[in-house]
ROSE-4610 file (N, C-alpha, C; in Angstrom, 1 decimal, always signed):
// ROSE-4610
residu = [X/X/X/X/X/X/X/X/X/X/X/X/X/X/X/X/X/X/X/X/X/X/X/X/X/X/X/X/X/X/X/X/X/X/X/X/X/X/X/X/X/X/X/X/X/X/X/X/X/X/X/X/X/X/X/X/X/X/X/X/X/X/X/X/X/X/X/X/X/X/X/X/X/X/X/X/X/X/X/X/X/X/X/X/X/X/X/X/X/X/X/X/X/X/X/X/X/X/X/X/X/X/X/X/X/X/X/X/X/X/X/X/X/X/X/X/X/X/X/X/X/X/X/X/X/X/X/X/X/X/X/X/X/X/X/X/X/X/X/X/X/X/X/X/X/X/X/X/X/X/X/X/X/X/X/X/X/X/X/X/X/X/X/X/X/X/X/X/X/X/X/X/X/X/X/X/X/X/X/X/X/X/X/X/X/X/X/X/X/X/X/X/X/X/X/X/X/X/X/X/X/X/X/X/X/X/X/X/X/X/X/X/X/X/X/X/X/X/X/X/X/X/X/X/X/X/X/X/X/X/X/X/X/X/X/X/X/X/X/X]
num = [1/1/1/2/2/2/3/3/3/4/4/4/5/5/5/6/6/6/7/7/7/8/8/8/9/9/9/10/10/10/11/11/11/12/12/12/13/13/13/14/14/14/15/15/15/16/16/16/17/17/17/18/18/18/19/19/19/20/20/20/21/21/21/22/22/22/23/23/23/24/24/24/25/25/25/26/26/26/27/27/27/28/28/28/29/29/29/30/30/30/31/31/31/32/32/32/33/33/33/34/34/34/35/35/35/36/36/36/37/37/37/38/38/38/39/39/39/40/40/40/41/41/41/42/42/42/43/43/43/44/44/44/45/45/45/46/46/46/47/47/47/48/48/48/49/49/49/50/50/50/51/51/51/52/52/52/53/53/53/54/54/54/55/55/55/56/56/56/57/57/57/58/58/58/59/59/59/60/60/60/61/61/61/62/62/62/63/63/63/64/64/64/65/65/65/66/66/66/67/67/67/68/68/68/69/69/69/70/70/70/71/71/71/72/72/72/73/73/73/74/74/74/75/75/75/76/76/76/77/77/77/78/78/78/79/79/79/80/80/80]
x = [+113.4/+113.0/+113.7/+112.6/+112.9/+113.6/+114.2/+114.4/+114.2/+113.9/+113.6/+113.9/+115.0/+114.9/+115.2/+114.5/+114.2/+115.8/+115.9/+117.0/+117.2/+115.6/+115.2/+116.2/+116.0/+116.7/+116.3/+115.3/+114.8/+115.5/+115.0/+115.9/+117.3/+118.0/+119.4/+119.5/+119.3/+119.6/+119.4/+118.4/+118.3/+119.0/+119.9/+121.0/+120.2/+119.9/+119.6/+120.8/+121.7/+123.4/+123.8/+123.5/+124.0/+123.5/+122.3/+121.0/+121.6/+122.0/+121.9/+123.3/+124.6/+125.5/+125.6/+124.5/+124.9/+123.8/+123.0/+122.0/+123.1/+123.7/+125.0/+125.7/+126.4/+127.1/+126.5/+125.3/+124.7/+123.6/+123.9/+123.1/+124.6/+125.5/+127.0/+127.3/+126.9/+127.3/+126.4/+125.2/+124.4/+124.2/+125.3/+125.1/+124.0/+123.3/+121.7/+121.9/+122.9/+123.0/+122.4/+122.0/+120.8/+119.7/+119.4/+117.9/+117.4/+118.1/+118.0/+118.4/+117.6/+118.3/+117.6/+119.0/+118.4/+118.3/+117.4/+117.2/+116.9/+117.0/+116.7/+115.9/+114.8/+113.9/+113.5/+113.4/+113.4/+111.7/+111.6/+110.4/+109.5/+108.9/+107.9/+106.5/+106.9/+105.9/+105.7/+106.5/+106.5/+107.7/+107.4/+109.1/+108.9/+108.2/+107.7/+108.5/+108.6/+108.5/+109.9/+110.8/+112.1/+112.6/+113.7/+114.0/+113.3/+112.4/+111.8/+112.4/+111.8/+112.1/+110.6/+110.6/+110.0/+110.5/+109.8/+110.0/+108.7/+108.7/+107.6/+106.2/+106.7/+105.2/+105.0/+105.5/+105.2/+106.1/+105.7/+106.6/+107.2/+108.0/+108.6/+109.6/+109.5/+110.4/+111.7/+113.0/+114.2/+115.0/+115.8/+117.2/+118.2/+119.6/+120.4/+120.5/+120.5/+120.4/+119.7/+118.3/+117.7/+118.0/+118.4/+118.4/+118.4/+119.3/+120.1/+118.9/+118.1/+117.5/+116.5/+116.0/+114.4/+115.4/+116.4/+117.4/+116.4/+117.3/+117.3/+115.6/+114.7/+113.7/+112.3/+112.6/+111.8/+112.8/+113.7/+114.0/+114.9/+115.4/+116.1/+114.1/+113.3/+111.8/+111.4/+111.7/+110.8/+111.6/+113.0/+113.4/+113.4/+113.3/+113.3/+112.5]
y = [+117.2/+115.9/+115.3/+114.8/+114.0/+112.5/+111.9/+110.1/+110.0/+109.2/+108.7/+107.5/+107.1/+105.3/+105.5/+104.3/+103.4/+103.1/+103.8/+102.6/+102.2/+102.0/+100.8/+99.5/+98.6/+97.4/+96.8/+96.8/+95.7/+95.9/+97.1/+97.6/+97.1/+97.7/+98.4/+96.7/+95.8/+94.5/+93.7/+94.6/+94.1/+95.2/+95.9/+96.2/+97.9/+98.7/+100.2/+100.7/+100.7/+101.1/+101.1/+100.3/+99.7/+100.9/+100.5/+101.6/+102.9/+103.3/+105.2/+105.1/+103.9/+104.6/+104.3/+103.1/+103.5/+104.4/+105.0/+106.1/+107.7/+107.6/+108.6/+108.6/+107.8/+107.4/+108.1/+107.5/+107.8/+108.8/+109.8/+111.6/+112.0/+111.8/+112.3/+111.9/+110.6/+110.5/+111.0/+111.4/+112.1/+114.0/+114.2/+115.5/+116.0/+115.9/+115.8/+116.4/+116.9/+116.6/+118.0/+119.4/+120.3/+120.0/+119.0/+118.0/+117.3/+116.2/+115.5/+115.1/+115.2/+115.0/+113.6/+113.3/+111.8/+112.2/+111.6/+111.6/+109.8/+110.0/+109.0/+109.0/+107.7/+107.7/+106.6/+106.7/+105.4/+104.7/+103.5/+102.2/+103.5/+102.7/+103.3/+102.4/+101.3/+100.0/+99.2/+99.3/+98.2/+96.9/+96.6/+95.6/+94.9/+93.8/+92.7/+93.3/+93.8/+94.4/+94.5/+94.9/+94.9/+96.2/+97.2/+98.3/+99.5/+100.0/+101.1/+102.0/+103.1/+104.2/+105.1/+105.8/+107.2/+107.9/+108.0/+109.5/+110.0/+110.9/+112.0/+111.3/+110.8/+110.4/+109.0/+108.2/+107.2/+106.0/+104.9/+104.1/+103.0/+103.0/+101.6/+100.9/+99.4/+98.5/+97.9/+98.5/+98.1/+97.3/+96.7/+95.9/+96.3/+96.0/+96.4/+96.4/+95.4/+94.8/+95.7/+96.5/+97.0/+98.3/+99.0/+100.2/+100.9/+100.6/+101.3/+101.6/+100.2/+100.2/+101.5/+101.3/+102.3/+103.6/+104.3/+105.6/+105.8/+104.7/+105.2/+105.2/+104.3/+104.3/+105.6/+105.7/+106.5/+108.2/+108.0/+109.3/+110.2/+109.4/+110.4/+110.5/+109.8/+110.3/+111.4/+111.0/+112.6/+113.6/+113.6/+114.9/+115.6/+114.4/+114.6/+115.8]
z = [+76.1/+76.3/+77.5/+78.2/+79.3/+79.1/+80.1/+79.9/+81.0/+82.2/+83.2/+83.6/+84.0/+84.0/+85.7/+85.9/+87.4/+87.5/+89.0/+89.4/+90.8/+90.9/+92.2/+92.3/+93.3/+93.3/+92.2/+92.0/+90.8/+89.4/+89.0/+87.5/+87.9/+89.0/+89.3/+88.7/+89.4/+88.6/+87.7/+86.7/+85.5/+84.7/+85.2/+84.2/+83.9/+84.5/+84.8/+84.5/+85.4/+85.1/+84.1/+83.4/+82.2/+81.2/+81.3/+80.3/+80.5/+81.9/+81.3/+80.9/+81.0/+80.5/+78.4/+78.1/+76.9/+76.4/+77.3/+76.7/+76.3/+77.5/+78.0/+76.1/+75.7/+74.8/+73.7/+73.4/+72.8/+71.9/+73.4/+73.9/+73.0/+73.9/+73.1/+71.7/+71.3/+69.8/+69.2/+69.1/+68.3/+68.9/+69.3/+69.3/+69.9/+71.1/+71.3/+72.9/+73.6/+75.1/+75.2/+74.4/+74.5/+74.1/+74.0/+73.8/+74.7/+75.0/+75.9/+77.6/+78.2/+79.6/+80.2/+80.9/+81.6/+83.5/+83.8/+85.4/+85.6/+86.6/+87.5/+88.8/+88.5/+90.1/+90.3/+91.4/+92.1/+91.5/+92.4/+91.6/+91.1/+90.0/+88.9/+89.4/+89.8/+90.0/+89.4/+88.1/+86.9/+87.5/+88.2/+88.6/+87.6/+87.3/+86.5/+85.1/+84.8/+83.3/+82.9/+84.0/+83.1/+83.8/+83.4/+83.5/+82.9/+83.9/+83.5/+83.1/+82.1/+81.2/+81.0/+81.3/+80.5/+80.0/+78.8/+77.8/+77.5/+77.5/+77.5/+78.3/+79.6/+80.2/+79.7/+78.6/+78.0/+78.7/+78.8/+79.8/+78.8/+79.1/+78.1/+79.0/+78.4/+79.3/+78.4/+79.3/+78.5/+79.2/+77.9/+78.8/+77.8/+78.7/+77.3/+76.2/+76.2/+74.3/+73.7/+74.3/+73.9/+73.1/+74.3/+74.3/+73.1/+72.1/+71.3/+70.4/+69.9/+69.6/+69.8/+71.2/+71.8/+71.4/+71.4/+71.3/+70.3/+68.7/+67.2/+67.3/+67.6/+67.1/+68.0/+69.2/+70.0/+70.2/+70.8/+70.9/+69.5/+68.6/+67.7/+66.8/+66.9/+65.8/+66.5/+67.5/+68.6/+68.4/+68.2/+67.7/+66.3/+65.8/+64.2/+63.9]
């Protein structure tokens, strides 16, 4: 499994940085870093939206607060 998050200017300042490192945290607390890999690329074209993210091709828009959240709910079901 892929993660993809934007770290164009736009994301970079709605907090991208932020995102991969509690994604980081997170890959490591659940035991998952032969599952999951995070990359990074530049604008997606969603500026408006927040910090972009793909997983598997599917786009979602995050912010910190978020994250933990999109983890438990999108990527630990996909491995399940």
């Amino acid at each position: 499994m892929v993660i993809t998050i934007c770290i164009g200017s736009s994301c970079h300042l709605k907090g991208s940085r932020e995102i991969i490192q509690i994604l980081e945290r997170l890959i490591s607390l659940h035991n998952v870093k032969d599952k999951v890999e995070l990359s990074g690329s530049f604008c997606m074209g969603e500026c408006t939206k927040g910090v972009c993210v793909k997983l598997d091709g599917e786009l979602f828009s995050l912010q910190p607060a978020t994250t933990e959240k999109f983890f438990n709910e999108e990527v630990l079901r996909r491995l399940a």
